[in-house]
N, C-alpha and C positions, 0 to 999 in steps of 0.2 A: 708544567710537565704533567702527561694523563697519567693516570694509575693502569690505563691499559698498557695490555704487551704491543709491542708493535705488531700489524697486519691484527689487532684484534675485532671482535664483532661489534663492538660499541656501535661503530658509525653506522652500520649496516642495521642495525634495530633501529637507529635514528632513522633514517631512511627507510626503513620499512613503514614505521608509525606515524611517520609523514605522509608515503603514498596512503597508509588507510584512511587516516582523519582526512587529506584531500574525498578520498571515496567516500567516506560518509558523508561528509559536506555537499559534494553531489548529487548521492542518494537524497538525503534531506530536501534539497532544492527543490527534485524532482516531486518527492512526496507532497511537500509544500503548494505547486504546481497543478498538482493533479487535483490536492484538496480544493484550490483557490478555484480551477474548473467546474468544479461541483457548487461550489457558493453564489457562483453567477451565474447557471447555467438555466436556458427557459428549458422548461419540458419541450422533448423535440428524440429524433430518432438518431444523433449524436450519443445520448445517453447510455448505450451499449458501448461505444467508445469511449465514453468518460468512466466507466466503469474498468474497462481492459486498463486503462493509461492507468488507473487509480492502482490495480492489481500491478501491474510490471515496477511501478513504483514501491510498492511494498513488500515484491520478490528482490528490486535491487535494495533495499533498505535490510532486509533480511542479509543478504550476500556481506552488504559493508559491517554489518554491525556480527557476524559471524566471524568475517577479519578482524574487527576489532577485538573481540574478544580472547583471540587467538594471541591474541599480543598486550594481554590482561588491561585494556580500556578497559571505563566502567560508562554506562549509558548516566548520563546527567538526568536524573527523579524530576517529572511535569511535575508541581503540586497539583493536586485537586485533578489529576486526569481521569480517576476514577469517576467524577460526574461529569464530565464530557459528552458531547454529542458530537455527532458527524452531520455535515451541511443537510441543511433542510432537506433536498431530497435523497437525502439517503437514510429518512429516519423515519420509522413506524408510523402508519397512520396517513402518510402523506400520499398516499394513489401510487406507489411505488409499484411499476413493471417489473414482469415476472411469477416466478414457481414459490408459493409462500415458503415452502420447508426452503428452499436457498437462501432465500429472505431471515428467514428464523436462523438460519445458520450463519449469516453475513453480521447479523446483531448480536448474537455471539460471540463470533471472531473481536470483533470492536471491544467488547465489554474484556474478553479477552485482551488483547491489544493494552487498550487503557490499564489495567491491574498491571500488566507488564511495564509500561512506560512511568506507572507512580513508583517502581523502586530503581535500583541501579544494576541491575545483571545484565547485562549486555546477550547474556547466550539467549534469559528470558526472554526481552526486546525482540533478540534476532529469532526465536521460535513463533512469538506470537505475531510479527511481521510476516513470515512464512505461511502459517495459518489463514491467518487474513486475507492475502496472496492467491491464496489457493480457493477460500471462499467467495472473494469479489471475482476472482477468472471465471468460477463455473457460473455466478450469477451473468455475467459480460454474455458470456457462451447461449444462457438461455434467452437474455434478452433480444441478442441480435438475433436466434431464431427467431423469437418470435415476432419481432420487426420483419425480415424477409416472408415468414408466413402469412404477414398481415398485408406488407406490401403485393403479395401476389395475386391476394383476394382481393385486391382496390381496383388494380390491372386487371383481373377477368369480368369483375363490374362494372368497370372500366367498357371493355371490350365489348361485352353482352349488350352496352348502352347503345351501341356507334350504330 
């Protein structure tokens, strides 16, 4: 016999914290996903794409782990995330496209990020995934201009040639 009253909330918090954990599992995947894109990826003008997909995964990462919190989950501590790096090309040094300050700000967010994922605060987690989010979108934003402003200049050199 439960200790709940009957018609009580028990089930319906089960059931809520089942649909999150499903949503963070998801989010995870996606994040997962987006990273694995970046670890194989050749230098190429997809990379403004791989960066967007990288961002929307870490705005829905943000969203799940802000539900989770809400319903007191705690984020499971990476050890050692504080020295982590982000795939090859996403890391200092490497001929990385783009506006340096969004750059200096996208290395941030990370080191960010990581501080966050080595403890268990789920709001921290979901703030510094937000963050992140917001840093990789504008870098996404400047790359793929400047891919279209590059590609237009190929096209009138192009044209000029014929």
């Amino acid at each position: 016999m439960s200790d709940e009253p009957p018609g009580g909330f028990g089930g319906d918090l089960d059931r809520q914290r089942a649909q999150i954990m499903r949503r963070v599992r998801h989010a995870a995947d996606e994040w997962a996903a987006a990273m694995r894109a970046h670890k194989l990826a050749p230098p190429d003008l997809d990379f403004a794409q791989r960066l967007h997909d990288l961002s929307q995964a870490a705005a829905n990462e943000q969203v799940a782990w802000e539900y989770a919190h809400s319903v007191g989950l705690l984020w499971r501590a990476v050890p050692d995330a504080e020295n982590s790096s982000p795939p090859y090309e996403l890391r200092p040094g490497t001929g990385r496209r783009g506006p340096v300050a969004l750059w200096e700000r996208f290395d941030a967010e990370v080191a960010g990020l990581n501080r966050a994922i080595s403890g268990s605060d789920a709001a921290a987690v979901a703030d510094a995934f937000g963050d992140f989010a917001e840093a990789a979108g504008a870098l996404s934003d400047a790359v793929a201009e400047q891919d279209r402003v590059a590609e237009g200049a190929t096209r009138g050199r192009e044209r000029g040639a014929a």
